[in-house]
Structure formats: structure tokens, C-alpha cells
C-alpha positions as CSV (number, residue, x, y, z in Angstrom):
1,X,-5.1,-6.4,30.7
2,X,-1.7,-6.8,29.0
3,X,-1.1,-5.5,26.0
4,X,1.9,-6.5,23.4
5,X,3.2,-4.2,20.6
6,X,5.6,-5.9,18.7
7,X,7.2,-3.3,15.8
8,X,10.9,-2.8,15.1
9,X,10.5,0.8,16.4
10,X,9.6,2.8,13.8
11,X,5.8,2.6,13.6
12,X,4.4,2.9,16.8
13,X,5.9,4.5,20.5
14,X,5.2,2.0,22.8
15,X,5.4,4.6,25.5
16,X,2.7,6.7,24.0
17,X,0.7,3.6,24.1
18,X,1.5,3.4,27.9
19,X,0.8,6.9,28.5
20,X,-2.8,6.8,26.7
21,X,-3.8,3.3,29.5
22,X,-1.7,3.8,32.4
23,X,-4.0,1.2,34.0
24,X,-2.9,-1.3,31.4
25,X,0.8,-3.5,30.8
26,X,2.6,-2.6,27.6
27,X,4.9,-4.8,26.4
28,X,7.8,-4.6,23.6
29,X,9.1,-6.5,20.9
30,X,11.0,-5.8,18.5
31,X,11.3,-9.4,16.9
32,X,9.3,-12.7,17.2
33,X,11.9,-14.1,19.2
34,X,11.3,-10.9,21.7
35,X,7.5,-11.5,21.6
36,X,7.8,-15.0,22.5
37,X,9.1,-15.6,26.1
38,X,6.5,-12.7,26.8
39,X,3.5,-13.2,24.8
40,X,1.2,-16.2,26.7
41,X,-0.7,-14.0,28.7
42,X,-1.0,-10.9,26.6
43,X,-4.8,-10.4,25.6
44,X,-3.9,-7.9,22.6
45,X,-1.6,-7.8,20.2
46,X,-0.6,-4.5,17.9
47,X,2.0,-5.0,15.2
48,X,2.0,-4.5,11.2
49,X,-0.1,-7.9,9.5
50,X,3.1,-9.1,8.1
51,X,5.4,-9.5,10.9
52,X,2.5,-11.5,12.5
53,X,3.3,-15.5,12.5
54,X,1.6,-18.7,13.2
55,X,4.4,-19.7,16.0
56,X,3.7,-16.2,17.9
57,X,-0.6,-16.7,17.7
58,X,0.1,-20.7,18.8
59,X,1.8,-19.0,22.0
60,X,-1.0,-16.3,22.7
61,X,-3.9,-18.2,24.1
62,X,-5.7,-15.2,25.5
63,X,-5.4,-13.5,22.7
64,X,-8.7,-11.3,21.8
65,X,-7.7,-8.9,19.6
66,X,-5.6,-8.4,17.2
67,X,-5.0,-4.5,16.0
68,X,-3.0,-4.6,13.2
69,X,-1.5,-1.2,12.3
70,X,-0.7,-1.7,8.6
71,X,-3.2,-0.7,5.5
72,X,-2.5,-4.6,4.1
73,X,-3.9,-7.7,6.0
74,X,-4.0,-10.5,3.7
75,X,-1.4,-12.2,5.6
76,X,-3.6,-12.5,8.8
77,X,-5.9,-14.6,6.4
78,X,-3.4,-17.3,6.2
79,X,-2.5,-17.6,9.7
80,X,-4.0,-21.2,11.1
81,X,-3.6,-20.6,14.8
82,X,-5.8,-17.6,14.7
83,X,-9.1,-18.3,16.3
84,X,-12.3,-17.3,14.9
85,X,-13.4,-15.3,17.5
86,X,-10.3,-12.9,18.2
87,X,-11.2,-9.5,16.9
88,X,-9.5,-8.2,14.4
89,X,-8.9,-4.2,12.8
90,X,-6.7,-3.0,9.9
91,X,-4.6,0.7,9.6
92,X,-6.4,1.6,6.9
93,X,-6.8,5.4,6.2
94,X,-3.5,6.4,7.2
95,X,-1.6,5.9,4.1
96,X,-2.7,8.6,1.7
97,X,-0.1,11.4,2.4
98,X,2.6,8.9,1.8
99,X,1.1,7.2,-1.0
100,X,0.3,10.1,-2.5
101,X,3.6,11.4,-2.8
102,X,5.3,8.0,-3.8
103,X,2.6,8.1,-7.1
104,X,3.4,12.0,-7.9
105,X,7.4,11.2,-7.4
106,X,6.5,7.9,-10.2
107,X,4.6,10.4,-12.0
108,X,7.1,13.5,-12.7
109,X,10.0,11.1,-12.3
110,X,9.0,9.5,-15.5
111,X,6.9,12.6,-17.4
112,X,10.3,14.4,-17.1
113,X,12.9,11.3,-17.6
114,X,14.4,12.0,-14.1
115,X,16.6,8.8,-14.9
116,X,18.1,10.1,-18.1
117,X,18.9,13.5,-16.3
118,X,20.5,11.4,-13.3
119,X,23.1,9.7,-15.6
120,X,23.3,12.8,-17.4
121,X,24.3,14.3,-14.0
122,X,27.1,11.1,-13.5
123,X,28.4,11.4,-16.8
124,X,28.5,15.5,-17.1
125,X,26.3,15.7,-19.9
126,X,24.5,18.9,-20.6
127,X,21.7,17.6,-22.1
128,X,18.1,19.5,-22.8
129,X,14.4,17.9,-24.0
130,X,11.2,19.4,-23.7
131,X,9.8,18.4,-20.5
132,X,6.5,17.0,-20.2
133,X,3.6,17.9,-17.8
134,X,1.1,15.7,-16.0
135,X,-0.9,19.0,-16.3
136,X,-4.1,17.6,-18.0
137,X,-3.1,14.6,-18.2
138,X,-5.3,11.4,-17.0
139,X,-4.7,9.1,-14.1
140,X,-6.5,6.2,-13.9
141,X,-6.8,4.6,-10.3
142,X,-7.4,1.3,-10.2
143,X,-9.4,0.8,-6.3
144,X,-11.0,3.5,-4.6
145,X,-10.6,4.2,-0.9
146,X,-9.1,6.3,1.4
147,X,-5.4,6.2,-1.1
148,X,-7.0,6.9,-3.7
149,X,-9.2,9.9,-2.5
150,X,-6.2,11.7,-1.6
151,X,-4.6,10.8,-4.5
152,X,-7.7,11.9,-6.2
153,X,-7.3,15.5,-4.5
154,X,-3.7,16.1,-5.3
155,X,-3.9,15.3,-9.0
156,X,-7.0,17.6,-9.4
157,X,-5.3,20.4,-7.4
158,X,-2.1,19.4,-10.5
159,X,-4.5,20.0,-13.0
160,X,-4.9,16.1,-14.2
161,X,-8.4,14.0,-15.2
162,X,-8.9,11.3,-12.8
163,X,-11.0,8.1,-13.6
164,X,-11.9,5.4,-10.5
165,X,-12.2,1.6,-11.2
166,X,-14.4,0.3,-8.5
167,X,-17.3,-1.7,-8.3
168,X,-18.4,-0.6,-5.1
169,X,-18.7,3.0,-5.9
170,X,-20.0,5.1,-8.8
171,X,-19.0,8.7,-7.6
172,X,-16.3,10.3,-5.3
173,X,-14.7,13.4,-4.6
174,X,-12.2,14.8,-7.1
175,X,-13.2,11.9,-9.6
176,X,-14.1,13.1,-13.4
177,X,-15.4,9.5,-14.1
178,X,-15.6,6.0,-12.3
179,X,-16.2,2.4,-13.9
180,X,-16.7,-0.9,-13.0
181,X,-13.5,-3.4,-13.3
182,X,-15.2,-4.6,-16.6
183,X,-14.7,-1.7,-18.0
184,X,-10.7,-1.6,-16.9
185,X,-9.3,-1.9,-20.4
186,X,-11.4,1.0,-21.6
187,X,-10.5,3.1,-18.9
188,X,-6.7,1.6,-19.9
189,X,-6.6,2.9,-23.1
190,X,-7.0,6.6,-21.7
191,X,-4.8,6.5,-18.9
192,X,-1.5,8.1,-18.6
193,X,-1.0,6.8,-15.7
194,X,-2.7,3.7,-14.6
195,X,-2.1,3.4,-10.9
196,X,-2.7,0.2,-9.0
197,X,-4.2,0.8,-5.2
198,X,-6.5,-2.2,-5.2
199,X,-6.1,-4.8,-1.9
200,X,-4.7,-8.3,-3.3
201,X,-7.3,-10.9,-3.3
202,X,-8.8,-13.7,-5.2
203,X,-10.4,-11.3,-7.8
204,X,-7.6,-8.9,-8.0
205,X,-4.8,-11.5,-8.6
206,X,-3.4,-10.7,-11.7
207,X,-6.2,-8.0,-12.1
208,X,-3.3,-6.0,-14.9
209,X,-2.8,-8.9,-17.3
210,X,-1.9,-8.6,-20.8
211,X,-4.9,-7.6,-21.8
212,X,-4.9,-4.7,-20.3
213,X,-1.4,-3.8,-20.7
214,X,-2.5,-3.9,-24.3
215,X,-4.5,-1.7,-23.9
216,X,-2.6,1.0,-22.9
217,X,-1.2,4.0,-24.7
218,X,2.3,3.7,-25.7
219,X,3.4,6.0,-23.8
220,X,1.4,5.7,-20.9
221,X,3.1,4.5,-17.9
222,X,2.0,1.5,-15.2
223,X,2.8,2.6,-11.3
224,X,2.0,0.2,-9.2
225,X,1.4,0.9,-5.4
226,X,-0.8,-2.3,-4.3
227,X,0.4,-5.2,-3.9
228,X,3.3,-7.4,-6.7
229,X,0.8,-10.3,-8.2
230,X,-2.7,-7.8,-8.9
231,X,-0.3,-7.0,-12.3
232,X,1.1,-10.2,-14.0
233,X,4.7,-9.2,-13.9
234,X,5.8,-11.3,-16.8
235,X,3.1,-9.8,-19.1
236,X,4.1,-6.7,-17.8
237,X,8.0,-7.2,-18.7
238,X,6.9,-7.9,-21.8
239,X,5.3,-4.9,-23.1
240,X,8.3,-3.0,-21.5
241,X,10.6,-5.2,-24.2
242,X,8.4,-4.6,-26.9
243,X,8.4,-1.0,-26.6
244,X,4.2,-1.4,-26.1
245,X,3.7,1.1,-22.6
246,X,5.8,4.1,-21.7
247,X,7.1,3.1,-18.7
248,X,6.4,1.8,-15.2
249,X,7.3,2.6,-11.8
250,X,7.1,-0.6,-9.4
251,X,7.2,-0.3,-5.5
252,X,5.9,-4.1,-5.1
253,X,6.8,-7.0,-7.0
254,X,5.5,-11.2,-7.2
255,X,8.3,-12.2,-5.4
256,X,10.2,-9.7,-2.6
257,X,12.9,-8.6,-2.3
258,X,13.0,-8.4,-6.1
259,X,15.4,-11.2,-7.5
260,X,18.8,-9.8,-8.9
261,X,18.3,-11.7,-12.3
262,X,14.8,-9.9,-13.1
263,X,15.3,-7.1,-16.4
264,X,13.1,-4.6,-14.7
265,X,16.3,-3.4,-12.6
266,X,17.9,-2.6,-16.3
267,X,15.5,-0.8,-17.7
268,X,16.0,2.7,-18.4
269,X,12.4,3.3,-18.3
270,X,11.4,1.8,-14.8
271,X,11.3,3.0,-11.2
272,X,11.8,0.5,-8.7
273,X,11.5,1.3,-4.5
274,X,11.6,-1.6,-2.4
275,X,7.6,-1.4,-0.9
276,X,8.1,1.9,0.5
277,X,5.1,3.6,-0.4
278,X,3.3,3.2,3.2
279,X,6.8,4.0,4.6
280,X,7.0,7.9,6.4
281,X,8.8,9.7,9.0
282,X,5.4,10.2,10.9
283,X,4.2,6.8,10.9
284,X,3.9,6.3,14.6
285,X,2.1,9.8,14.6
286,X,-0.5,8.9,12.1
287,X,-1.3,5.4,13.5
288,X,-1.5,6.2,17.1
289,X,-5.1,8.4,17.1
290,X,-6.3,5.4,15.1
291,X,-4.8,2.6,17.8
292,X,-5.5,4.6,20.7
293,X,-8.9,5.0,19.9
294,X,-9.9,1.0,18.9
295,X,-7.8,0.2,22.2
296,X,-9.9,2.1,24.4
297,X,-13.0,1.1,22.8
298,X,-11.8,-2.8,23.1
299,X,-11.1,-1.9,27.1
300,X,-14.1,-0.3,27.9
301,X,-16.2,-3.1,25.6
302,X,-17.3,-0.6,22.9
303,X,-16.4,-2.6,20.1
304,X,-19.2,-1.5,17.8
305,X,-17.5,1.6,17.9
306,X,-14.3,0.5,16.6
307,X,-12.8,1.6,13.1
308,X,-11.4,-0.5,10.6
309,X,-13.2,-3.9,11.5
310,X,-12.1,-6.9,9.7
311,X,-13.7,-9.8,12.0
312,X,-15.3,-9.8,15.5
């Protein structure tokens, strides 16, 4: 068996890999154009969802499984070359320490008015407010699962409320509350912090509308960790002009890289990272227990025993 890893380097060791199936072939790319002259006979590939393209799948025809290592797989949906019966597994699960931290920066960051101190700190300005606490506060997290249970944990451990919005689940650990998504607006209107986790899809597109932008307090504040187009970013803008929400903090946007001419980059009141929120200096160590495991249970042909199914 030959197995291809194609990653830039920073999310998986290939060598660990190696070391793990010494009686199978481990290839490296670190591009597409890598992959290529030495992908046609490789019957697994292992790389994050969005670095995989239709050229590369067209060029794998013993392709059997696919082990994506990243938490977000909607772009495997859309790839045509991809037969139906190639199994395929996600990342998910890995993300929550990272994630985690990215909200609770967004959080503080913008309780405190970290911006305004920054400038203060360019333009030597002594300058003192009252400083605001997301002790007892209420976060409101908008898809429940593994993200937003430790997410969950670390704002009950700060001393916050935490409401779920799922409609798969009516109870978790470290939740005060959890509604449905029809009950989104209402849940809204108490939120602090309204933090987007939920997976993009046909039903979540644009799941944050005006509506329930409206709905929030004014000074709660919109942090989005999910994907760009599950909030309507125009709608959103909006209610930033207007003066109608407290603030956001934005690590995905509709369109990426976000475009120079958008007004969230001016706004004193918004955070922007450029989709770094799965980002961490131990990705290759979290993901590889999780890869190593559905690999050996694809090579020894246990693959009811795999984690993370998405097809096959």
C-alpha cells in the first residue's frame, strides 16, 4: 500500500506517519504540482479538505480513502472526480484548544477595548476606562460539538452563562440552556457574545442574517469562528455602521483573503485574523493519534472502527 500526505509541513510529520506503518510507502507533497507526478498509484490520500483538487483525484485512480485532517470538509463535497465509493474521514475533535483560545482572545480583546489601548500604546496616550468582565456574562454558541464543548468548559471555569443552539441536542456539559435554531433570535437577544461554530451548509448559509443581528444587544458582540457566508456579511456591516451590535471579531469572511476595499478593516470595533482559529503550534501532534488510528484500521480492514466517518 502507498500512502500520500500532501501538507505544506506544518500539519502533519510525514516521518511519524512512516514510523507508525513501516510496512507501508509514504509519500510527500507539499504542493499539487508535488502530488502529481507521484500520486497514480497511491491508494490513500491524507491532506487538509481544502488543498484537495479535482486535477489531483482525476490522477488517483486507486484511490480508496481519503483522510482528511482538517475539522471543515465542505470542499470535498464539490469535488467531481471523487468516486462514490472511496472512504472518506474528517479531523474533527482536534480543534477545541485552539478554538477555544481564538474566542477568549475575541472575547477580552473586545470586553476590554484592547484596540483602543494598542493605539493608545502608538500614540503615548495614558489613557484609563473601567474595564469590563466576561465574568457573568452570556455566551451564546451557535453549533454544538466537540468546539463548542470546550469552549463550553472554559467559559464556565470564567464564570460566564452559556446557551447552545442545536437541533440535534437538548443538553451538554457546561451548558446553562440549549435551543433549537428557531429559537436563535431569542437566544440573540441575551447573548454577549454570539459565537458562530456551526459547519457551513445549505441550512446554515447565512444562518446570522439581519434578523438576528437585530436582535442582538447593543452592545453585544458577533465572533465568528465557522465558516464567512453562515453570517450575511453585508447585514452584518450594517449594524456595525449603525451603531446596532457592540462589536465583532471575524476570523472568516464570504470571500478570502478579505478584499482591501471592505470597511470591516476600518473599524475600530472589529477584530479581524485571517482563518486562524484551527491554526496551532501542535497541529501535527493533535492530528496524528487521530490519523494514525483510522490508517491502521483502513490497513487491517476495520473500517467500522474508524472515527470521523463522512462516507464509506
Amino acid at each position: 500500500m502507498t500512502i500520500l500526505i500532501l501538507d505544506r509541513g506544518v500539519h502533519l510529520d510525514p516521518a511519524a506517519v512512516q514510523k507508525a506503518f513501516p510496512q507501508v510507502q509514504v509519500r510527500d507533497a507539499a504542493t499539487i504540482a508535488d502530488a502529481l507526478p507521484q500520486c497514480a498509484d497511491c491508494e490513500v490520500l491524507v491532506a487538509m479538505a481544502h488543498d484537495v483538487t479535482d486535477e489531483l483525484i482525476a490522477q488517483m485512480p486507486r484511490l480508496r480513502y481519503l483522510c482528511a485532517i482538517s475539522a471543515g470538509t465542505e470542499r470535498i463535497d464539490t469535488l467531481k472526480s471523487l468516486k462514490p465509493d472511496v472512504r472518506v474521514t474528517s479531523g474533527r475533535g482536534i480543534h477545541g484548544p485552539q478554538m477555544s483560545e481564538l474566542a477568549f482572545l475575541s472575547m477580552i480583546a473586545l470586553s476590554r477595548e484592547f484596540p483602543r489601548m494598542l493605539r493608545n500604546q502608538q500614540n503615548h496616550v495614558w489613557e484609563r476606562w473601567p474595564q469590563k468582565l466576561i465574568w457573568g456574562k452570556t455566551a451564546v454558541l451557535v453549533g454544538i460539538g466537540p468546539i463548542a464543548e470546550a469552549l463550553a468548559a472554559r467559559c464556565a471555569a470564567f464564570g460566564m452563562r452559556v446557551i447552545g443552539i442545536s437541533d440535534a441536542r437538548i443538553a451538554a456539559p457546561h451548558f446553562d440552556a440549549m435551543m433549537p435554531r428557531s429559537r436563535l433570535a431569542e437566544a440573540a437577544g441575551q447573548a454577549d457574545f454570539l459565537i458562530v461554530l456551526v459547519p457551513l451548509s445549505a441550512q446554515t448559509r447565512h444562518m446570522i442574517d439581519g434578523d438576528v443581528l437585530g436582535a442582538m444587544k447593543p452592545t453585544g458582540i458577533l465572533i465568528n469562528l465557522a465558516r464567512g457566508p453562515v453570517v450575511d456579511e453585508k447585514a452584518l456591516v450594517q449594524a456595525l455602521q449603525d451603531g446596532r451590535i457592540g462589536g465583532a471579531a471575524l476570523d472568516v469572511f464570504e470571500t478570502e483573503p478579505l478584499p482591501a476595499e471592505s470597511p470591516l478593516w476600518d473599524m475600530p470595533n472589529v477584530i479581524i485574523t485571517p482563518r486562524i482559529g484551527g491554526m496551532s503550534d501542535v497541529y501535527a501532534e493533535q492530528v496524528l493519534p487521530l490519523v494514525v488510528h483510522n490508517l491502521r484500521c483502513h490497513i487491517e480492514g476495520r473500517p467500522a472502527e474508524m472515527q470521523n466517518i463522512l462516507r464509506g
